[in-house]
N, C-alpha and C positions, 0 to 999 in steps of 0.2 A: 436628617439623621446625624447624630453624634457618633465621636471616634469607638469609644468603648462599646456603645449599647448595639451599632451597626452588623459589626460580627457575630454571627450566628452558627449553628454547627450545620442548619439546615442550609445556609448560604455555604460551607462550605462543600458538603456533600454533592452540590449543585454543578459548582468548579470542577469535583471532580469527575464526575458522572457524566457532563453534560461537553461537547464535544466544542471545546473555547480554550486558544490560547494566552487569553491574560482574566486574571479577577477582577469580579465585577458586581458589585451588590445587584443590580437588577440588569435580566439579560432582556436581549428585545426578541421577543418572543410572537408568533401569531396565533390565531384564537382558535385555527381550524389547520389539520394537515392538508398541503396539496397534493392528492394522488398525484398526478402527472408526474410530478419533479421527484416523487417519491419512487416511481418506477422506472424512472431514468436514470437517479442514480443508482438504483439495483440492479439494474439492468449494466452498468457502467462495471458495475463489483463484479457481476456474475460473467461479462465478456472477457476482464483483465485477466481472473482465476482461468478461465479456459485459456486464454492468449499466454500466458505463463505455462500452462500444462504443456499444452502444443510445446513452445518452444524449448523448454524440459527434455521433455521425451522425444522431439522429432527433429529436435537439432542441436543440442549438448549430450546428451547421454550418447546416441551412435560416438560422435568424436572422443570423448573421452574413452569408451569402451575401445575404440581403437589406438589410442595413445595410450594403454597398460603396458602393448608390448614394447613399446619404445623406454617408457621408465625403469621395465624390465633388463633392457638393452643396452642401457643408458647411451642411447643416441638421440643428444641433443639438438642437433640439427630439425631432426623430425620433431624433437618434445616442443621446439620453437614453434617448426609449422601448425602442428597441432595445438596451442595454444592463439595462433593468431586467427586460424579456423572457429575458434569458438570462443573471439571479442565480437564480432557483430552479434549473433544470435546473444550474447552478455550482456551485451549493451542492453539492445531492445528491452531484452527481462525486464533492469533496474529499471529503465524507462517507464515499462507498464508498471512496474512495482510501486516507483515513485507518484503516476500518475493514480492509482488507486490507494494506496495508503494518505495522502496527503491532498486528492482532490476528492474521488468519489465515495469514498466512504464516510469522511468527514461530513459531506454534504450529505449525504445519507442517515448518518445518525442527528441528524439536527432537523434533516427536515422531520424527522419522526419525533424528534422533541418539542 
């Protein structure tokens, strides 16, 4: 392949569509989907999504819903404690958030590509 003739719009579309972080005229692709790995990583998507709601709702919204009156109050001491009550459950969040944006979903839309 030459430089000019190489680029195509359907190679671009590909790039962008197609769940790859650098360009690449031919991806390596297989000839058949593997169910298994295909339901592992949905199954990976659909656990994070719950594992985020849970800690949403059963362990940042209580504390926060209780630290209103202290902003109200402006008693910083408490806004501190309540603040450092809801860095663990925070963390974990970004954690599973990270872990499903950038591991199983990624592997999820490719292996269906």
């Amino acid at each position: 392949m030459t430089y000019p003739k190489c680029h195509k719009f359907s190679s671009f579309t590909r790039f962008i569509l197609a769940p790859t972080f650098c360009y690449q005229l031919k991806y390596p692709t297989n000839d058949e989907i593997d169910w298994f790995n295909l339901a592992k990583y949905l199954s990976q998507c659909i656990f994070c999504a719950f594992l985020m709601i849970y800690l949403i709702f059963q362990h940042m919204l209580p504390i926060a819903d209780e630290s209103v009156v202290y902003f109200k109050n402006k008693d910083y001491f408490n806004i501190l404690i309540q603040t450092l009550g809801i860095a663990i459950p925070g963390t974990y969040f970004w954690l599973v958030l990270f872990y499903a944006l950038f591991h199983a979903f990624p592997n999820f839309t490719a292996e269906m590509t």
